[in-house]
C-alpha positions in Angstrom: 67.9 -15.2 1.9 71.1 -15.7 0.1 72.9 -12.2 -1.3 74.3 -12.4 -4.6 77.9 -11.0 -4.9 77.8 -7.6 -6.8 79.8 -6.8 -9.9 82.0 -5.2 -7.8 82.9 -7.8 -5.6 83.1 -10.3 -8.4 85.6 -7.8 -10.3 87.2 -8.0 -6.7 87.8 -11.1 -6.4 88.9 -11.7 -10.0 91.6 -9.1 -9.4 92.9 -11.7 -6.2 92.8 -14.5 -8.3 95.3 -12.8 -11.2 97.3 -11.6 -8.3 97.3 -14.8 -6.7 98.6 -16.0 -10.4 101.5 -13.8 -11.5 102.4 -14.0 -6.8 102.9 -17.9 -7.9 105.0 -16.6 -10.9 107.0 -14.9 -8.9 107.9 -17.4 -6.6 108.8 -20.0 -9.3 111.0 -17.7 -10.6 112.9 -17.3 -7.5 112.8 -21.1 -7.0 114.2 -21.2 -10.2 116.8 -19.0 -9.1 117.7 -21.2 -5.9 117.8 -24.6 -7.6 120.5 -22.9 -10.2 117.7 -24.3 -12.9 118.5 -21.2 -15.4 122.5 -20.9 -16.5 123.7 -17.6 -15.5 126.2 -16.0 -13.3 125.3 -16.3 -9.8 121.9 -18.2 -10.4 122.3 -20.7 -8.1 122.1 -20.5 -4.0 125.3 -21.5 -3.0 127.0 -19.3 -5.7 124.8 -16.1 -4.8 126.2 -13.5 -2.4 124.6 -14.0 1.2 121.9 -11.0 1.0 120.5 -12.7 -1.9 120.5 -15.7 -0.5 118.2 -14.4 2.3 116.4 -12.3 0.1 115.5 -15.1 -2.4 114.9 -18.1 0.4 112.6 -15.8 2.1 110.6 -14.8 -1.2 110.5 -18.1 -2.8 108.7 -19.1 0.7 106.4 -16.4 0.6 105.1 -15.8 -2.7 103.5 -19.0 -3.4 102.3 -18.4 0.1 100.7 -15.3 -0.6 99.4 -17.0 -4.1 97.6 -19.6 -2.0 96.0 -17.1 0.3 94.7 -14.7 -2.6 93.4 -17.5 -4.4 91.2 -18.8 -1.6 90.6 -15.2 -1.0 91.4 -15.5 2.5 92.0 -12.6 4.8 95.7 -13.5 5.2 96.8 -13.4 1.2 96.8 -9.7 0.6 98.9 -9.2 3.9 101.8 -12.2 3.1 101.5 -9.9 -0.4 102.4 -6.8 0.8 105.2 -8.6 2.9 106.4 -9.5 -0.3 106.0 -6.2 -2.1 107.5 -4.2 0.7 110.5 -6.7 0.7 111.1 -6.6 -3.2 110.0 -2.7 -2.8 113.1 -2.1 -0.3 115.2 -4.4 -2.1 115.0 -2.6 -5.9 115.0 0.6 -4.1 116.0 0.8 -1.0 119.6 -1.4 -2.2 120.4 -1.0 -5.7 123.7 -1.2 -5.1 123.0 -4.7 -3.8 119.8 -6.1 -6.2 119.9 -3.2 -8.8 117.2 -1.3 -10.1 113.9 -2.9 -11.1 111.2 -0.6 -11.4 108.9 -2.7 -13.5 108.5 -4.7 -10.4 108.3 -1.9 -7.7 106.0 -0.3 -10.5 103.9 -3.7 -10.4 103.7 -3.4 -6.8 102.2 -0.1 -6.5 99.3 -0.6 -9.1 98.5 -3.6 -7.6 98.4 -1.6 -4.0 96.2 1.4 -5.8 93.9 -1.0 -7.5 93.4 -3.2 -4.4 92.5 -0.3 -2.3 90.5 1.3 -5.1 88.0 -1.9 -5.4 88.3 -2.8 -1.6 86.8 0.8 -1.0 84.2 0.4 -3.4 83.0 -2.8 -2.2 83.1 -1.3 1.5 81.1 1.6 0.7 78.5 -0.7 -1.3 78.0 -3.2 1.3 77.9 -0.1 4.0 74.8 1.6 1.2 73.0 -1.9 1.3 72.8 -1.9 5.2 71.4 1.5 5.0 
């Protein structure tokens, strides 16, 4: 007997896939940043100061990562995500004095979070009703 996915768990994984998306957006964008691809003051890794440096070698690394892993919906994507959403989380807020103030992005971060533990509870309490 094969189980059909409910609407929930399709909406689910949906949801990974558009994370998995705008994760491999994200990591462009800092490879962008490395390569020194867009003109601008300090866009370029050997101009940048050294905590961007690490910052932004470390990101570019693991946000395609995590891309690849929500994508294929594996177990391992939505943890290299919140690596990466703690790390830019601490970053914009924990060091503005350092990487300045973002709050779009820590913003985007915390929905995602609430949204991903809002459908992951839903789907575990419909799977636990079906066993019942």
């Amino acid at each position: 007997m094969v189980l059909e996915p409910s609407t929930t768990e399709l909406v689910f994984e949906w949801f990974q896939r558009i994370v998995a998306v705008y994760c491999l957006l994200f990591g462009v964008l800092y490879w962008v940043r490395l390569i020194g691809f867009y003109p601008g003051p300090l866009w370029r890794f050997d101009l940048m100061p050294v905590h961007w440096q690490l910052a932004a070698a470390t990101l570019a690394v693991f946000f395609p990562f995590a891309a690849a892993g929500l994508w294929m919906l594996a177990s391992w994507g939505p943890v290299i995500w919140v690596i990466c959403a703690l790390t830019e989380t601490i970053m914009y807020v924990g060091f503005p004095q350092l990487f300045g103030e973002r709050w779009p992005i820590v913003a985007a971060h915390a929905a995602v979070a609430l949204i991903y533990m809002a459908l992951r509870l839903v789907v575990h309490f419909q799977r636990r009703r079906q066993r019942v």
